[in-house]
C-alpha positions in Angstrom: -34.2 -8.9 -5.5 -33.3 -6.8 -8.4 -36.4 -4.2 -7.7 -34.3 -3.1 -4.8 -31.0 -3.4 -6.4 -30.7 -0.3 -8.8 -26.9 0.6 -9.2 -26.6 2.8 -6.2 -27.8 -0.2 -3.8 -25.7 -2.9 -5.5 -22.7 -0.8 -5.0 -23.4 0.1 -1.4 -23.7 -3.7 -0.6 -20.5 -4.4 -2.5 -18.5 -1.6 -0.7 -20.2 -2.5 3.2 -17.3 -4.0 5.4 -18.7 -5.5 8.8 -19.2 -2.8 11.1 -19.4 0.3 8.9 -21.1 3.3 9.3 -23.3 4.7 6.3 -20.8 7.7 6.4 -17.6 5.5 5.5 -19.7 3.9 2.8 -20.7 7.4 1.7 -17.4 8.1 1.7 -15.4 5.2 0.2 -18.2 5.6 -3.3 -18.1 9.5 -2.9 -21.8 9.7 -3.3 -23.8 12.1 -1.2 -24.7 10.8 2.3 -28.5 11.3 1.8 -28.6 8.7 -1.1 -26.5 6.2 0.5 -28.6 6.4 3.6 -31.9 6.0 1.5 -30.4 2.9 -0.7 -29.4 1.5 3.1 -33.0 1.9 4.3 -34.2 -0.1 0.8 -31.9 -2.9 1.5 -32.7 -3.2 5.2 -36.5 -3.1 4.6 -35.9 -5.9 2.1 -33.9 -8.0 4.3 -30.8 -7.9 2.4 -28.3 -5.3 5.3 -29.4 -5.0 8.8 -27.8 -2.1 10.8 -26.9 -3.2 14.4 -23.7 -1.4 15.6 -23.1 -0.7 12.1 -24.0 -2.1 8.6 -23.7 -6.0 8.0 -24.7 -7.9 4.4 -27.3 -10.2 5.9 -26.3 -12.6 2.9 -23.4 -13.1 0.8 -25.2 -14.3 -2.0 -26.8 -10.8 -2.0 -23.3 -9.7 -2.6 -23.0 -12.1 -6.3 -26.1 -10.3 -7.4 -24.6 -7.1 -7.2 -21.7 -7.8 -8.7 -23.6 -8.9 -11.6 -25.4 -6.2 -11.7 -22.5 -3.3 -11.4 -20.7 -5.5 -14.0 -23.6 -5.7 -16.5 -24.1 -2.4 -16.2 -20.2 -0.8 -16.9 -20.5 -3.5 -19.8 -23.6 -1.4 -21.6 -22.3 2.1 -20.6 -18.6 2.2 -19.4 -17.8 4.1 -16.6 -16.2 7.1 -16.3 -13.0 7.7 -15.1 -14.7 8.9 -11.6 -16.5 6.0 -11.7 -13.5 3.4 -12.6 -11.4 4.8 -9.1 -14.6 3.2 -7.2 -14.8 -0.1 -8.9 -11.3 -1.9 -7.7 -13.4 -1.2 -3.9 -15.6 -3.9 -5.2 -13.0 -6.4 -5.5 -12.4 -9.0 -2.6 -8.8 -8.5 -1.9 -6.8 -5.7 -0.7 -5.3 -2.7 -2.7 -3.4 1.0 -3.1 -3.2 3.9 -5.3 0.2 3.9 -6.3 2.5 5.8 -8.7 0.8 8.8 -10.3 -1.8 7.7 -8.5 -0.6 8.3 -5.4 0.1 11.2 -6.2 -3.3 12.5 -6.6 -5.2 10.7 -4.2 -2.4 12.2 -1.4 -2.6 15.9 -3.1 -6.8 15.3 -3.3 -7.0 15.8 -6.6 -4.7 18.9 -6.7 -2.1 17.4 -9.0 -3.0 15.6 -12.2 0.5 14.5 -15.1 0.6 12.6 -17.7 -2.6 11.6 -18.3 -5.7 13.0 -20.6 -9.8 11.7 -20.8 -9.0 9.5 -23.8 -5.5 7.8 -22.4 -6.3 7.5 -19.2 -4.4 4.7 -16.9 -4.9 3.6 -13.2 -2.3 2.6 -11.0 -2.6 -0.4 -8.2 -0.6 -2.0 -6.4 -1.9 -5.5 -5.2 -0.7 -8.4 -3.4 1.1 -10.8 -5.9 -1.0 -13.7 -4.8 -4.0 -11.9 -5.4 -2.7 -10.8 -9.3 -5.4 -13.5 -11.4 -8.2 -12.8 -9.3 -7.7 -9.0 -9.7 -7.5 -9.9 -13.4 -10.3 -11.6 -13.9 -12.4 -9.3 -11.8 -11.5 -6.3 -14.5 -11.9 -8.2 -17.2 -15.8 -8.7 -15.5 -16.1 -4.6 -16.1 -14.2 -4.8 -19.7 -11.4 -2.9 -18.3 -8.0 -4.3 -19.7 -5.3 -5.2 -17.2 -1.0 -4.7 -17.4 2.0 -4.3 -15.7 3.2 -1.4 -17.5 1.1 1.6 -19.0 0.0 0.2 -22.6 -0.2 2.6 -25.6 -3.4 3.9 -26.4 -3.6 3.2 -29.7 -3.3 -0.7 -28.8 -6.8 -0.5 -26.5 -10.4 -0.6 -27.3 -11.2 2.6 -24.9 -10.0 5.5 -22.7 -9.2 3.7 -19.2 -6.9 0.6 -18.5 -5.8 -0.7 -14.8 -1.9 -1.1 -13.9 -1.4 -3.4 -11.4 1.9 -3.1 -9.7 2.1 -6.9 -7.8 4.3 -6.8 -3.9 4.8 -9.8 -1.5 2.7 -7.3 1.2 0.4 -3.7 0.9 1.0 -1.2 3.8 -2.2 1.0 2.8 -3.6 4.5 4.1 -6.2 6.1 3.4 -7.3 9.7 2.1 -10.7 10.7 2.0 -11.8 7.3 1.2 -9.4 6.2 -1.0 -6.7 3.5 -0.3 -3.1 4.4 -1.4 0.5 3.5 -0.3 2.1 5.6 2.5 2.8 8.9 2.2 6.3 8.8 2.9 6.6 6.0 -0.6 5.0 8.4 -2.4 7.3 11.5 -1.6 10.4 9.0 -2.0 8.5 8.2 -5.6 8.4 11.9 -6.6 11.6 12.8 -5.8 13.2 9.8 -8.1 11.0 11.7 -10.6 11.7 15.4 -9.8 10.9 16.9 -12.8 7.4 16.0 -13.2 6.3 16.2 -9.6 8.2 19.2 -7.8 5.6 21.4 -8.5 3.3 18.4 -6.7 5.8 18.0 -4.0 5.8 21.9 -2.9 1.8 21.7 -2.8 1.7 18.4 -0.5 4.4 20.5 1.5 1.5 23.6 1.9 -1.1 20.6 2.8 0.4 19.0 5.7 2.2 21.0 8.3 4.3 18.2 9.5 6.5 18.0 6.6 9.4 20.1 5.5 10.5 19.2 2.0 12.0 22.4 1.1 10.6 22.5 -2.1 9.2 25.8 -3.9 7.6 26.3 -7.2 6.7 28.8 -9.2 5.2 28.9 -12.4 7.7 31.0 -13.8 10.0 28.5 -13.2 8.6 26.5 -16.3 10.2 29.0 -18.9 14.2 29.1 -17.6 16.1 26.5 -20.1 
């Protein structure tokens, strides 16, 4: 088993839904189609995915062993903070980007606050019966958990996952990533104007159905 599963495979069999397409896989880890569809052809000549009207794990204890293995492997090299927006996919229960988070998922990367390579914290919301199991899953990849954003100096590395806990999720996605609705994250960046109206004119150039009204200009940094 574990000649097939190198880190690209056990991650594709940990992010397959019933159903899917190699493109959403591709997508949903962000790796280059081509590599995704050559780790799918591994696993399907090995038994361990067939691909009948769309990818299906053949076995679920396929699905421990890559676990193991994605976990092992963050727990000699940790992953990058690239690498770290993938991992919560790997989890069993449903979540969003929300926060500052959202934020950047919905502006695709365009808008980045309050957050540097060495203090970098993620932001999930989760279901509130899912909280321990979301826990313990993090703590798997050494990746410390909270309900508020902890100082850095109080951590034993860069990253850290926030998880905001709700009685229900209501969860789109942007190019592959989950995140809360559009329409909660404007309402979120408006209660924080300051930090996020240059982010709210740019989501206002992306999508032609809103009108927020909002402009920004650099120059607008320097009036007192």
């Amino acid at each position: 088993m574990y000649e097939v599963l190198d880190d690209t495979a056990a991650q594709v069999i940990l992010t397959i839904e019933s159903g899917d397409s190699i493109r959403r896989v591709a997508q949903h880890l962000h790796t280059p189609y081509e590599t995704v569809r050559q780790a799918v052809n591994r696993l399907e000549d090995a038994g361990y995915v067939s691909y009948d009207d769309g990818l299906t794990v053949v076995d679920e204890r396929v699905r421990d062993a890559a676990l193991e293995l994605v976990a092992a492997s963050a727990g000699v090299s940790p992953p990058s903070i690239e690498e770290t927006y993938v991992i919560p996919q790997f989890g069993d229960w449903s979540f969003a980007f929300t926060r500052i988070d959202a934020v950047y998922v919905w502006t695709q990367g365009g808008y980045q606050v309050g957050r540097e390579p060495d203090d970098y914290p993620l932001f999930l919301a989760v279901r509130e019966q899912d909280v321990d199991a979301w826990e313990g899953f993090f703590e798997s990849f050494d990746l410390p958990t909270a309900f508020e954003r902890q100082p850095r100096d109080e951590l034993n590395g860069p990253l850290q996952m926030v998880l905001e806990p709700r009685p229900s999720l209501d969860i789109g996605y942007v190019e592959g990533y989950p995140v809360i609705p559009r329409a909660e994250t404007i309402e979120y960046m408006r209660e924080n104007y300051a930090q996020f109206q240059s982010a709210l004119a740019m989501l206002d150039r992306m999508y032609e159905d809103l009108d927020l009204g909002v402009t920004y200009r650099e120059t607008e940094r320097a009036q007192p």
